[in-house]
C-alpha positions in Angstrom: 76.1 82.4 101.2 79.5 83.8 101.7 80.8 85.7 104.3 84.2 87.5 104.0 85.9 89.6 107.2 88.5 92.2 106.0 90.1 95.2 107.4 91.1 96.9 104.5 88.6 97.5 101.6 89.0 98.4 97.9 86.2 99.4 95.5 87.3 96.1 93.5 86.8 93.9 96.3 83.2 95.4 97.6 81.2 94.9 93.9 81.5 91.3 94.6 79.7 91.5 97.4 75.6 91.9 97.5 76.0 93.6 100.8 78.7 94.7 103.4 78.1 95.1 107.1 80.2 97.9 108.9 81.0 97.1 112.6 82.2 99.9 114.8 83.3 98.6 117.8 81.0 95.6 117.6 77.9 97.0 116.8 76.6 97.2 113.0 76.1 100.4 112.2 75.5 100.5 108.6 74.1 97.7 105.5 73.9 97.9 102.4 75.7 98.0 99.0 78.9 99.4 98.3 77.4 102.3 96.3 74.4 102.5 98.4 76.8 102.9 101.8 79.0 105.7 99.9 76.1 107.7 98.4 74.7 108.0 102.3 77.9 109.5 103.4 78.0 107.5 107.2 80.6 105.2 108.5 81.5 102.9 106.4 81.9 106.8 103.4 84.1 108.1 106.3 86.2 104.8 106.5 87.1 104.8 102.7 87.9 108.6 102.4 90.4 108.6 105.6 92.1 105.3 103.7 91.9 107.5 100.4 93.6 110.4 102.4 96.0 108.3 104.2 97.3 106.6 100.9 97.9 109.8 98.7 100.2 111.3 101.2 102.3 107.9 100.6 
């Protein structure tokens, strides 16, 4: 088992991983599998499309 801690996730990155735990402010709050966790739209959906917005106005 391997466990990785990052700030900043790319879609690259999370289909190594079997499954990602979001923390928000240090309580889990969503598991699962990359796709899994953006097809149910919570958290961990709303983390990626702020980055997403943030980065195009760049």
């Amino acid at each position: 088992m391997i466990i990785a801690i990052a700030h900043r996730i790319n879609k690259e990155m999370a289909d190594k991983y079997d499954e990602i735990i979001a923390i928000n402010e240090g309580e889990i709050v969503e598991v699962g599998s990359f796709n899994e966790l953006i097809e149910n739209k919570g958290y961990f959906y709303s983390l990626c499309y702020l980055k997403n917005l943030n980065e195009s106005r760049l």
